[in-house]
N, C-alpha and C positions, 0 to 999 in steps of 0.2 A: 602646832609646831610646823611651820610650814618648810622650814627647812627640809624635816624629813620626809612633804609632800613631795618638793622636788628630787627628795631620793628615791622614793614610791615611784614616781614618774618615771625616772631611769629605769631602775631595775625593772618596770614593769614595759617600757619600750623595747630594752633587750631579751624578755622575752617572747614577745610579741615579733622581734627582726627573725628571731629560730624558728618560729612556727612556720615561715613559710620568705624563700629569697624573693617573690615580687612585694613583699611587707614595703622596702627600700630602695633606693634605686639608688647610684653614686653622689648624683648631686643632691640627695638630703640628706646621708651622710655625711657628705664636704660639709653643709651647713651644720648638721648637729655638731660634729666635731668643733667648728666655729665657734657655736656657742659655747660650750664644753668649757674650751680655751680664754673667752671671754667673760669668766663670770656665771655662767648657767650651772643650776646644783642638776637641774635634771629638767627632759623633758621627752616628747612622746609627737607623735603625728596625730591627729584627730580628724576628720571629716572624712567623706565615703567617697568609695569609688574611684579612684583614680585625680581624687582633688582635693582640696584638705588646708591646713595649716600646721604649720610647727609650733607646738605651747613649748614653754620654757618656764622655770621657775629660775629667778635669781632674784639675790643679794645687792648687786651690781650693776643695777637699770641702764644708769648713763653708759657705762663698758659696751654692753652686751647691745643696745640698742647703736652703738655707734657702728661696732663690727658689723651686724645685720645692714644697717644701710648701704655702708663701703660694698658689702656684697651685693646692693641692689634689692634687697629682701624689705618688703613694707612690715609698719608695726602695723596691728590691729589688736588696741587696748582691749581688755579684757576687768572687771574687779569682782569680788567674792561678794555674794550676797550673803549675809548673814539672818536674813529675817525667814526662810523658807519661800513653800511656795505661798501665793495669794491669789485671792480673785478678784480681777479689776472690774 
């Protein structure tokens, strides 16, 4: 049910902004809000230290990808593996 990934995703970002105000700064806000508005069921900040990306989950690819640009925000595709891990 991935829809309710990207609910997961939410609720579990807005927990993660209360733990702690440097979690966010205004201008990932601006953009979560962005997406928010554009299609996105949920999404969360992910990479360490002061650098990162925004994941989103939507419904609404073409929407939510066109706002992100307008704002100057790159996509960097992402897809679910479904096989596990492996050894190459």
């Amino acid at each position: 049910n991935l829809a309710r990934f990207g609910l997961l995703m939410h609720e579990h970002w807005m927990h993660k902004k209360k733990r702690s105000a440097s979690m966010s700064n205004p201008d990932i806000d601006k953009w979560y809000q962005l997406a928010l508005d554009n299609g996105a069921i949920g999404g969360k900040l992910i990479g360490a230290g002061g650098g990162g990306f925004l994941l989103f989950y939507t419904e609404e690819k073409t929407k939510l990808k066109k706002a992100l640009q307008q704002a100057n925000l790159k996509e960097v595709p992402i897809k679910f593996d479904y096989e596990g891990t492996k050894i190459l």
